[in-house]
N, C-alpha and C positions, 0 to 999 in steps of 0.2 A: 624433560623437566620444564621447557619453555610453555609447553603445549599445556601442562598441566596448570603452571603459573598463571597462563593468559587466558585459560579456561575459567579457573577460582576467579580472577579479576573480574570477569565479563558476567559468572553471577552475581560476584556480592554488587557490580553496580547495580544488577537490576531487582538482586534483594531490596540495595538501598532505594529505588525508584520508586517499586510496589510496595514494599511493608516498612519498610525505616522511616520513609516519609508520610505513609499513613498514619501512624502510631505517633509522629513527632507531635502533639498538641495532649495534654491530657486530656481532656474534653473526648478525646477521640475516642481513648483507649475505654472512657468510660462507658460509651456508647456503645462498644465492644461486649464489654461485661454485659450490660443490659439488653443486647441481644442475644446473647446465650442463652434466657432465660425464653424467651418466647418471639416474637416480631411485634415492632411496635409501629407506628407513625409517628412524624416528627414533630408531631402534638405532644404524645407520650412522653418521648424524649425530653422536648424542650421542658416539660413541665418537672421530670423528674432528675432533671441537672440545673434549674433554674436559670434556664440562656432563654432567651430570645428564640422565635422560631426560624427567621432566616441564619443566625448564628449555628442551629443545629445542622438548619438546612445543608449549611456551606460545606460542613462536617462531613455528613451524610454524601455529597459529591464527592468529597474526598475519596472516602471511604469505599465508595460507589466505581470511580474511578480508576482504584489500586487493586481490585476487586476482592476486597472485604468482608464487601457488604453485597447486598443484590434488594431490588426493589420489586414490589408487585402488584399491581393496581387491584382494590377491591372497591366496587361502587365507585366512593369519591374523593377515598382515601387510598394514601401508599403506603403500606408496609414494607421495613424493612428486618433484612434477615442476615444473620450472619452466612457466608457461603462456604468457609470450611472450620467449622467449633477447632481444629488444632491451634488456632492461632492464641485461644484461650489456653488452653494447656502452654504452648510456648509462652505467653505471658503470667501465667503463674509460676513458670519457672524461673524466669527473670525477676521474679516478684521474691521470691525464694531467695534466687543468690543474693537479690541486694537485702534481705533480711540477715542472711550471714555476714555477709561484707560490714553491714553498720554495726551489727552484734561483735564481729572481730574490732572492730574498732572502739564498742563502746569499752572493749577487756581490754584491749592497750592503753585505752585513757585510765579505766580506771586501777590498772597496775601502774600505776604513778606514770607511765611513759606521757611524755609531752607530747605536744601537735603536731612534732615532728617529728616525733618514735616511730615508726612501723616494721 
């Protein structure tokens, strides 16, 4: 049991290193989405989240870094690409439960239950 315990422990830290801490900034997660769709540069990006281009930039290393994301030089431009689409299915599914979770919540509020009914 120890073996399994200290095994689970030694993923989730490095879940939490590569994907927990990529994903912590919305900004990020948004970038995410928008490369599902195709690869973009961080022209594309910045213009189509309204940030700043080193702001996406810094994003984009992130992303880059936890390995996310992947880059590819064309002429004079980088494209970037997502490097495995599940991370989008895993994020629609969290997108999912917390649509349930505030949906459960909005039925206890609005069955009279108070702020501290659950």
């Amino acid at each position: 049991m120890k073996n399994v315990t200290a095994r689970l422990e030694q993923e989730m830290k490095l879940l939490h290193s590569h994907v927990c801490e990529g994903l912590g900034d919305p900004k990020r997660v948004l970038i995410l989405y928008l490369l599902a769709d195709h690869p973009r540069n961080v022209t594309e990006l910045s213009n189509a989240l309204n940030i700043p281009q080193p702001t996406a930039s810094h994003h984009l290393k992130v992303l880059r870094d936890r390995g996310l994301v992947r880059s590819e030089r064309e002429g004079t431009s980088v494209y970037y690409s997502l490097t495995d689409h599940r991370i989008i299915a895993a994020l629609d599914i969290m997108r999912e439960m917390l649509a349930d979770i505030l949906s459960h919540r909005a039925s206890v509020m609005g069955a009279g239950g108070g702020a501290n009914r659950e």
